[in-house]
N, C-alpha and C positions, 0 to 999 in steps of 0.2 A: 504494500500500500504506500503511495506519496506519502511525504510527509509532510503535507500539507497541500491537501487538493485545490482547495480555493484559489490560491498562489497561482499554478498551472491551468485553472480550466477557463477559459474561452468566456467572455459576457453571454450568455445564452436563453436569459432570462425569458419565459413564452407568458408572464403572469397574464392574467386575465382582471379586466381590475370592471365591474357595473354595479352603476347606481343600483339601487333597489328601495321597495316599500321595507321598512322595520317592521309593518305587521303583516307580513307574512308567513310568518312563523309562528306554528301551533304548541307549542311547548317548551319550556326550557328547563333545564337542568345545574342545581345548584349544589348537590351532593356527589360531587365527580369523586372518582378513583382513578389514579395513575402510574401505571406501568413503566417501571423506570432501572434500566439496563446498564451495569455498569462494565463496561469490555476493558482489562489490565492487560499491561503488558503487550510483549511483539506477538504473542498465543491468540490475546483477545479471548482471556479466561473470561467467563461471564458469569456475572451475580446480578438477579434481578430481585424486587422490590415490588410491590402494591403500597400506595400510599395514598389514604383518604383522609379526611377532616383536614383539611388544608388545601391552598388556592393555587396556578400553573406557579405562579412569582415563588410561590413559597417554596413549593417542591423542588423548582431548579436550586435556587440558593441551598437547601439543604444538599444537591445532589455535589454541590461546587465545596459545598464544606467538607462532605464525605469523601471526594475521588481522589485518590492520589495523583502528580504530574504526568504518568503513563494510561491514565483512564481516560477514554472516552464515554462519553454519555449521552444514550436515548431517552426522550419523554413518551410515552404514549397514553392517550386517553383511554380507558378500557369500557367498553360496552357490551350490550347484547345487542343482535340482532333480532329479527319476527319471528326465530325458529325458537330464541333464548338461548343461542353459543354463543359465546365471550369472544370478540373484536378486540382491533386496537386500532385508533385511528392517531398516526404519528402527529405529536406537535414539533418536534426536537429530533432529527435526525431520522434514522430508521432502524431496523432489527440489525446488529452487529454480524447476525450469521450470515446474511443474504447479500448476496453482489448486485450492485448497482443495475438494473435493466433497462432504465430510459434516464432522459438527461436529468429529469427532478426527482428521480434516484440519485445520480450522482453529485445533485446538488446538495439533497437531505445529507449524503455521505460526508461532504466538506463540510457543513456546520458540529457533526463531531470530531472532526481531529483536536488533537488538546494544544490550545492554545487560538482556537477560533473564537472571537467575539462571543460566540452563543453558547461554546462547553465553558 
């Protein structure tokens, strides 16, 4: 892996950015849970975490107090889907195990290297 992807990759940025109505949305959720992945070392040993009663700001700050200088770090929101299996919808990078398949894969990848604005 680079050591630092961001540095190397291409501006590629495809965001989508539209207005929209605020009340279009039928529900919201205030009791989140978050999945939260800590990959050490050149192995990318991995220790994950569920963390609720606490907000995304709080969870990263604890994840940046916990990780040692060779950890990278994912955030994920955990959910159910209509069936009632447990998701994750990434906020912070992606799953450590998984290689990058499209360019906002490899973008989510650069925000974990250690020493990125966001780990």
């Amino acid at each position: 892996m680079v050591a630092n992807l961001a540095a190397v990759l291409p501006i590629m940025v495809t965001m989508h950015i539209e207005e929209v109505d605020e009340r279009d949305s039928t529900w919201e959720q205030h009791d989140s849970t978050f999945r939260v992945y800590f990959a050490q070392g050149p192995e990318r040993s991995i220790t994950t975490f569920d963390v609720s009663g606490a907000t995304f700001s709080e969870v990263r700050d604890w994840t940046r107090n916990q990780a040692p200088d060779d950890t990278i770090i994912a955030i994920a929101l955990v959910g159910l889907d209509s069936r009632g299996l447990k998701g994750l919808t990434w906020l912070l990078g992606m799953d450590p195990n998984d290689h990058p398949e499209s360019e906002i894969e490899v973008r989510m990848l650069a925000e974990m290297e250690p020493g990125s604005p966001s780990s």
